[in-house]
N, C-alpha and C positions, 0 to 999 in steps of 0.2 A: 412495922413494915415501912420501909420507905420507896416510893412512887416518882418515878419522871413522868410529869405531865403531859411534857415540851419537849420530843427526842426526836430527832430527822434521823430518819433512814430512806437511802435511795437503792434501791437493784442495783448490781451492776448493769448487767442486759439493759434497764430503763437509762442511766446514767451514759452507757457507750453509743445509747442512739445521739446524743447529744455532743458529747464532745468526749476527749480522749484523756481518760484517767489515768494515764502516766506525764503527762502533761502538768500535776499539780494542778494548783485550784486556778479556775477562769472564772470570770465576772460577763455575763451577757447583760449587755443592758438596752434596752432599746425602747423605743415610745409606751412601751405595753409592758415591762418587765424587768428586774433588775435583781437579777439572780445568781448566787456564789457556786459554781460548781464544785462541792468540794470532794476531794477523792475520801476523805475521811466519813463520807456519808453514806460509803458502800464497805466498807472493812469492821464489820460484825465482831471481831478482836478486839480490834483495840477500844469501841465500846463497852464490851463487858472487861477489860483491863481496866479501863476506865471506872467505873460502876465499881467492880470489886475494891480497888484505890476507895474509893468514897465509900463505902459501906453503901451502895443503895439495888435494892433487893428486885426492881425492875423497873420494865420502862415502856411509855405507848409510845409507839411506832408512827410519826406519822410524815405526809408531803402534801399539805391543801396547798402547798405553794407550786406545784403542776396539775393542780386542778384545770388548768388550759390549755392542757395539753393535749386534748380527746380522750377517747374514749378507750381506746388503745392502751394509750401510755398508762391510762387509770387502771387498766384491767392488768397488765404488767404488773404492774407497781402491787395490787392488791394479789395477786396472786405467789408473787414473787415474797413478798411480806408474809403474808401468812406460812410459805413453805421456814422463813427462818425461825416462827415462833413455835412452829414444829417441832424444828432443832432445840428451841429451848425456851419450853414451853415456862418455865419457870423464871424466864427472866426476863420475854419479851410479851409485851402485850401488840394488836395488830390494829388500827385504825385506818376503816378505810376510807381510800381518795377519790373524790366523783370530778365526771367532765361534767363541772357544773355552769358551761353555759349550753349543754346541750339536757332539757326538762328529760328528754321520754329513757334518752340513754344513761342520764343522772340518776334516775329513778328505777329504771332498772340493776343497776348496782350495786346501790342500797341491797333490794332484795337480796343479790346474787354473795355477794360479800356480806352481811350479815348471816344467811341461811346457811350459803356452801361454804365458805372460807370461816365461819363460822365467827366473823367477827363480833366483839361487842361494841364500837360505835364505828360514826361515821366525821369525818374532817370536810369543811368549806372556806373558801376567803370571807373577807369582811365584803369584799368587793371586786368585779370583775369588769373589764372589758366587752362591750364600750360604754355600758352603762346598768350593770348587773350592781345590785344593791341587796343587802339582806330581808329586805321587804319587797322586793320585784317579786309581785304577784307568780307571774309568768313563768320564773327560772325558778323558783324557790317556793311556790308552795307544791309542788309534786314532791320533792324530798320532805319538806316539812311532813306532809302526811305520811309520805311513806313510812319515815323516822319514830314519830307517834303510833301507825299500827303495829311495829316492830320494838315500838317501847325501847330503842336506843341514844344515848344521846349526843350531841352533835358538838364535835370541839372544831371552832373557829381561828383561822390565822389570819393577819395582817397580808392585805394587797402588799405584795414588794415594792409596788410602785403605784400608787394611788394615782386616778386621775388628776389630773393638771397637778401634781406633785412637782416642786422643782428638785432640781439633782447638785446644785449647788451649795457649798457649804455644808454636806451632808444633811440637806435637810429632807429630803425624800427617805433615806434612811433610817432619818429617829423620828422629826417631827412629823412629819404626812403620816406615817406607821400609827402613829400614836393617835392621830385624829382620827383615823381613818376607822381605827378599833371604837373609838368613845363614840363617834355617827354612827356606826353599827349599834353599839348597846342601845342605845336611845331607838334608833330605829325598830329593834325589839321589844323594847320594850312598850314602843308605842302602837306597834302595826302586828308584831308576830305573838305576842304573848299571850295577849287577850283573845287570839284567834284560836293560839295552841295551847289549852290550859297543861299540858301532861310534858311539854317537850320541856328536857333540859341540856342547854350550853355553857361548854366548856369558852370561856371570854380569854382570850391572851393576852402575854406583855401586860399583867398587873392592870388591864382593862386599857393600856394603852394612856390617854390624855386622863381619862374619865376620872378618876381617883379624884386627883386635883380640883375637878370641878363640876362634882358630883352636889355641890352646897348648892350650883348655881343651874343645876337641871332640876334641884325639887323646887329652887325658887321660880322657877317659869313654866314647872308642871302643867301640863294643859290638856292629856291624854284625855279624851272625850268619856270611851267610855268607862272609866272607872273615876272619875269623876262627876259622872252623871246626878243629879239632885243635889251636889254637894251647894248651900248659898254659898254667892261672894257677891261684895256690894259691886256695882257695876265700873266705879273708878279705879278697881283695883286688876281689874282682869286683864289689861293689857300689858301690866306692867309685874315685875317681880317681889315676891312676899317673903318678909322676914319670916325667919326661924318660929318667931313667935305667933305671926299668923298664918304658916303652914299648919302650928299646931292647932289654931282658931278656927280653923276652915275645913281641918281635916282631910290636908293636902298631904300628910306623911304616912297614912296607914295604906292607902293605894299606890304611890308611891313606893314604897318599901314590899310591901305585897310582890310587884313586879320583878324589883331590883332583886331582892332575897330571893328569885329562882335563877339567880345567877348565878354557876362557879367561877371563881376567877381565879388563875393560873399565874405561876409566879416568876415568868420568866419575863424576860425583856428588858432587865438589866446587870446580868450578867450576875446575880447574887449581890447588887448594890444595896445594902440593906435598910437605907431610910424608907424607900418605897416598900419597903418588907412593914414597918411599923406605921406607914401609913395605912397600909392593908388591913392591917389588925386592928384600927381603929374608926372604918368607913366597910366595911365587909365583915358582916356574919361568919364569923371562928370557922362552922361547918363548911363553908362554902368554898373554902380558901385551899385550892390544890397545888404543890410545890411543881415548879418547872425550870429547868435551866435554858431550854433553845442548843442542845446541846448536836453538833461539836461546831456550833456557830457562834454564839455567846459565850459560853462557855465550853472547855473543848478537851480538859484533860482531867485526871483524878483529884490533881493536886487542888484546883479551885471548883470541883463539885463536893469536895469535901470541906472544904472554908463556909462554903455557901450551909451545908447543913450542920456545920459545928457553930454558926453565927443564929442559926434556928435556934438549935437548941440551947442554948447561952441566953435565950431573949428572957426579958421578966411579963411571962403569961400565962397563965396556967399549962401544965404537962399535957392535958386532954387538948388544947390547941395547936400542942406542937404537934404532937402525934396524929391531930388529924391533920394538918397541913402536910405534912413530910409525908402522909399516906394511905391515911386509914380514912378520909373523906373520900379520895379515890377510888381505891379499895371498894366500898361502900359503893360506887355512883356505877362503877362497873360491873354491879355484885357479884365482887370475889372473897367478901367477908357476908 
């Protein structure tokens, strides 16, 4: 079975509050925001033309990137979703979208879309306006628990426009994106994980920066409490610890503990496949869910089918391909 992790779909009703989808795609961008409208994200055809072109068997549904748009827009959007995985229930899966900077109405959706809409998770930013973070107590632990009693788990998207992100040179686009996701992971890891032993997130864009400099977050490991009793001589605490004496100090088994409740989602470069084998060699086989960001990153049959004929072509064992491309998925949403 193969699985999109990473699939935008917008209403139309939600999409025509906004701007006018004969119009082609528009770019809003503004202090808070920096978003494609694209008409291709309401035309349920040429998605599954698409899918069928690629051989892939289905897809979760999601838009944490109008997460701020209230509460409204959320309830649209999830309702609207769910009537199309209705229509085909066999090829779309439905994830739902919370006004997550509003706690009481964020948390009531959760319930309402989980219970009635019947979904099996829920979608958040890495980051919100004006200063909504993944560990803000305040905005985020009402969904966290609610997500924990309802045992669903919670796939994460990149702020479109990160605080103080600049927009020149496209660096708000790739790089802010990218950091933006790797300050999250670590923020979970540090503040959300330990709190929620049971909740699992779905990480985007290949973890964003983090991959990269995943070497240099166990070297400055500091997470208080699972680190608690561990010795370390006192001149070394301030500064960062070789490989060799993470292993000395037993700075990688806590570490990893945390990191290993991570899935991480393979979209965010378009099926650029170096970051594919970096993934395979910093991330747990299981953990690793196929994603395109599709019809954004990738957007037609022709390159969601390159992207999983370059999977399947990699030298790894067949049990990694298959769980990547699906059956990790599968599993995390229990459809297998």
């Amino acid at each position: 079975m193969i699985i999109d992790a990473h699939h935008h779909y917008m209403p139309k009703k939600v999409f025509e509050k906004f701007v006018d989808p004969s119009k082609g795609a528009v770019r809003v961008l503004n202090e808070k925001q920096d978003f494609i409208f694209n008409p291709w994200l309401v035309d349920t055809d040429k998605h599954l033309r698409d899918m069928d072109e690629a051989g892939i068997d289905m897809a979760a549904l999601t838009l944490a990137q109008r997460n701020d748009s209230g509460k409204e827009i959320c309830r649209w959007t999830n309702e609207e979703t769910a009537e199309v995985v209705l229509s085909h229930p066999d090829r779309f899966i439905a994830v739902a979208c919370l006004p997550q900077d509003d706690p009481e109405a964020a948390e009531a959706e959760v319930e309402y879309a989980i219970k009635h809409l019947k979904m099996p998770a829920i979608s958040i930013s890495t980051s919100m306006y004006p200063d909504i973070r993944l560990n803000t107590k305040e905005y985020m632990w009402p969904i966290y628990k609610k997500a924990a009693e309802l045992d669903v788990p919670i796939f994460i998207h990149p702020n479109l426009r990160p605080v103080g992100s600049a927009t020149e040179c496209t660096i708000n686009r790739t790089i802010s994106r990218g950091v933006d996701v790797a300050e999250g992971i670590l923020r979970l890891m540090y503040d959300v994980l330990p709190e929620f032993p049971t909740l699992k997130f779905v990480i985007p864009h290949m973890g964003g920066a983090f991959l990269g400099l995943k070497g240099r977050t166990q070297a400055f490991f500091e997470s208080t409490k699972p680190l608690q009793g561990i010795p370390m001589p006192e001149e070394l605490k301030l500064i960062g610890k070789t490989p060799n004496e993470q292993k000395e100090f037993g700075m990688l088994e806590p570490y990893n503990e945390l990191f290993n409740r991570l899935y991480i989602d393979g979209a965010g470069s378009g099926g650029w496949m170096p970051i594919v084998h970096l993934a395979m060699m910093t991330v747990k086989h299981d953990k690793l869910v196929w994603g395109t960001d599709y019809p954004y990153e990738i957007h037609d049959g022709r390159d969601l089918k390159s992207y999983i004929d370059n999977v399947k072509a990699m030298d790894i064992p067949e049990e990694s391909k298959k769980g990547f491309l699906g059956d990790n998925l599968a599993r995390l949403l229990k459809l297998i």
